[in-house]
C-alpha positions in Angstrom: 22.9 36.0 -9.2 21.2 34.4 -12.0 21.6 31.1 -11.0 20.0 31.7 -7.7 17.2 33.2 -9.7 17.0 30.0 -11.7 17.4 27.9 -8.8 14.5 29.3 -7.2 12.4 29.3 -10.1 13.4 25.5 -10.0 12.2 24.9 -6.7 8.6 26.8 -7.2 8.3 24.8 -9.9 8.8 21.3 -8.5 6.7 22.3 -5.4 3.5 23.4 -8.5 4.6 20.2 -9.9 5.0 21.8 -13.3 7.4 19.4 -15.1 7.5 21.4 -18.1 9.1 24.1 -16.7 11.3 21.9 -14.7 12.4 20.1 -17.5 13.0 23.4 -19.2 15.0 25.2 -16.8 17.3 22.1 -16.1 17.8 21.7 -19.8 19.0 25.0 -20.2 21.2 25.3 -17.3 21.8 21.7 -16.2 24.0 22.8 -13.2 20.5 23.8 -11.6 20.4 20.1 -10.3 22.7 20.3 -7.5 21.9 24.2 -6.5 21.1 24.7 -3.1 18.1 27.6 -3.0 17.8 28.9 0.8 18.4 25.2 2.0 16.5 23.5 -0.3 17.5 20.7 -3.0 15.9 20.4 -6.3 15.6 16.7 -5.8 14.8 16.6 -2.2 12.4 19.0 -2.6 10.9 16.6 -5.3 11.0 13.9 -3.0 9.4 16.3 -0.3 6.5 17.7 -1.9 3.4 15.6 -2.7 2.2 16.8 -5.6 0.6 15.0 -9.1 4.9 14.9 -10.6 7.2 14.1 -8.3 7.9 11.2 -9.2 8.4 12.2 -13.2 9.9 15.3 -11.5 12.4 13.5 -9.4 13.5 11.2 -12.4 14.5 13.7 -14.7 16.1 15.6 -12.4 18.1 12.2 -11.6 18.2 12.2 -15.1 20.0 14.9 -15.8 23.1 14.1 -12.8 21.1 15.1 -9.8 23.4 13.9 -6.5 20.6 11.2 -4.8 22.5 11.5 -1.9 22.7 15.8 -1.2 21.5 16.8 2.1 18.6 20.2 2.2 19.2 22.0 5.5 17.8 19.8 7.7 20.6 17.4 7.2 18.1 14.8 5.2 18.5 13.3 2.0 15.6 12.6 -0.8 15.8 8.8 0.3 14.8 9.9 3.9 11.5 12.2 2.7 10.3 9.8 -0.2 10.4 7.1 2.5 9.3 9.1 5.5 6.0 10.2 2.9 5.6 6.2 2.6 6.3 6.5 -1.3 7.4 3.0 -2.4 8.1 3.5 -6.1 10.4 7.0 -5.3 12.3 4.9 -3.1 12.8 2.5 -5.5 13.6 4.9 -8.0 15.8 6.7 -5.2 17.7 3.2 -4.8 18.0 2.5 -8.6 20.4 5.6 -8.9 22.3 3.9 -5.8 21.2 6.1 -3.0 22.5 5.5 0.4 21.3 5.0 3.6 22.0 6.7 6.5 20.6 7.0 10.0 17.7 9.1 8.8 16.8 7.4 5.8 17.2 4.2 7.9 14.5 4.6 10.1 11.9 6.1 7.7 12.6 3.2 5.5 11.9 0.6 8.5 8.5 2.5 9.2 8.0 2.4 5.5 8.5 -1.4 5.6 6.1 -1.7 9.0 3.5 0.0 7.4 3.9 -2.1 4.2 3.4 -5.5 6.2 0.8 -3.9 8.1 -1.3 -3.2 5.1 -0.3 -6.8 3.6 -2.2 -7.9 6.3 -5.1 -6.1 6.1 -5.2 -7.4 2.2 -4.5 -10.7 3.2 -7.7 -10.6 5.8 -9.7 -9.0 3.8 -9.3 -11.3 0.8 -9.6 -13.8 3.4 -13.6 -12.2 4.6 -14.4 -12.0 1.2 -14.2 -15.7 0.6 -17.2 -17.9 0.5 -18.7 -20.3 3.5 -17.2 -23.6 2.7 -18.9 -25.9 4.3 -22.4 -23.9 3.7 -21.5 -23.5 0.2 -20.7 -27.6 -0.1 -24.0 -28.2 1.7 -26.2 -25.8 -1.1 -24.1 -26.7 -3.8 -23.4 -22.7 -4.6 -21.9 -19.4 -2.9 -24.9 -17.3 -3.8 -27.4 -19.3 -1.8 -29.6 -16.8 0.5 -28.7 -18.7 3.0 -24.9 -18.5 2.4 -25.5 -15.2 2.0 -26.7 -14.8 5.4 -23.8 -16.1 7.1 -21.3 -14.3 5.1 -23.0 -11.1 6.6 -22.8 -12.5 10.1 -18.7 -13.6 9.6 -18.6 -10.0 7.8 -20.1 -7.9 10.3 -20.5 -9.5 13.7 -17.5 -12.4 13.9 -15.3 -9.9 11.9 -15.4 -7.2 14.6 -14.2 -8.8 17.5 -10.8 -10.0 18.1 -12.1 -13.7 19.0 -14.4 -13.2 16.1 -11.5 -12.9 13.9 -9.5 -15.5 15.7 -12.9 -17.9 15.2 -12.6 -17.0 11.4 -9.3 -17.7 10.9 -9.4 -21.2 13.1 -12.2 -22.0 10.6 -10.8 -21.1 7.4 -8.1 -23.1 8.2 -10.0 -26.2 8.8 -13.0 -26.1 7.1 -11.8 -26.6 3.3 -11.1 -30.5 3.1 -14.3 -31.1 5.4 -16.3 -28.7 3.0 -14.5 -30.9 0.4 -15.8 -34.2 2.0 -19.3 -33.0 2.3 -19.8 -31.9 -1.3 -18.9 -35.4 -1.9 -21.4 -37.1 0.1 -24.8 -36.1 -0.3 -26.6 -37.8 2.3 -24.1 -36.0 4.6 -24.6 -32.6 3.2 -28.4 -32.9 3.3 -27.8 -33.7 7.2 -25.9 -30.6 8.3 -27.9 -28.4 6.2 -31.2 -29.3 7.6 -29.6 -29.6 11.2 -27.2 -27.0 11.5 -27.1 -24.7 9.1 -31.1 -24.2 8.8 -31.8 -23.8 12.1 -28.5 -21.2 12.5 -29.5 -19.0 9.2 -33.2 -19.0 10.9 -32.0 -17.4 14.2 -29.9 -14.6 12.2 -32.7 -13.6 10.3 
């Protein structure tokens, strides 16, 4: 009986994420790791809730000889809800204490890993919008020209938006670099395209 007091005190306090009286309780009764309290797990439900702690939660209780792999009452293990809830570093701390995967944790994990290259994408593209014009910039000789600027809003918030926009972008950025290169280098050249091209383009988007 006083275990499954303490076990449910344990679990009200990882859900508050108050990690001194987690780290109180399983330092007095250590046992309190592996209790089940109506279904629940104390280190699923650290890998479950989404609070401030869980992740300082979750490694003292792995400290202290919490089983990684336990099932809650659902039949899923803290790898499948720390991965499921898209949290990188609990996995990895999940993994460093050798969890295992299993058909749950499996698919949470490959969703995990989708939405990690989609957003390694989206980095990658917007690092990629953020660069400078390089054959405008070669032409004024900086990235802060007015008219540079111009035409960074126009890639930024015209090109950017449409799919062919974007493929246009990329095609560009792909190219452009050793013919920005070349034109910085000859200055005839990069008189030429600036009063040609690039004037009479920056005119018509103002």
């Amino acid at each position: 009986m006083q275990n499954t007091m303490l076990a449910n005190e344990l679990i009200l306090a990882i859900q508050r994420g108050d990690i001194d009286q987690v780290r109180e309780l399983v330092e007095t009764a250590p046992e309190l790791v592996n209790c089940d309290s109506l279904g629940d797990l104390p280190l699923v439900e650290a890998c479950y809730s989404r609070n401030a702690n869980n992740i300082d939660i979750a490694r003292l209780l792995l400290e202290h000889g919490a089983d990684v792999d336990m099932c809650d009452e659902q039949g899923c293990t803290a790898l499948r809800w720390a991965s499921a809830h898209r949290n990188r570093e609990l996995v990895d701390l999940l993994f460093a204490y050798n969890a295992q995967i299993d058909d749950k944790s499996a698919l949470s994990l490959g969703g995990l890993e989708e939405d990690e290259k989609r957003a390694k994408e989206r980095s990658q593209n917007q690092v990629q919008t953020k660069s400078g014009c390089y054959i405008a910039t070669a032409c004024y000789g900086s990235n802060d020209h007015p008219d540079v600027l111009v035409l960074r809003r126009f890639r930024d918030d015209v090109l950017w938006q449409t799919v062919y926009g974007r493929l246009f972008i990329r095609a560009y950025y792909a190219i452009s670099p050793p013919i920005a290169k070349h034109i910085g280098q000859v200055h005839w050249l990069s008189r030429l395209i600036r009063r040609w091209l690039i004037e009479p383009l920056v005119k018509k988007l103002r």
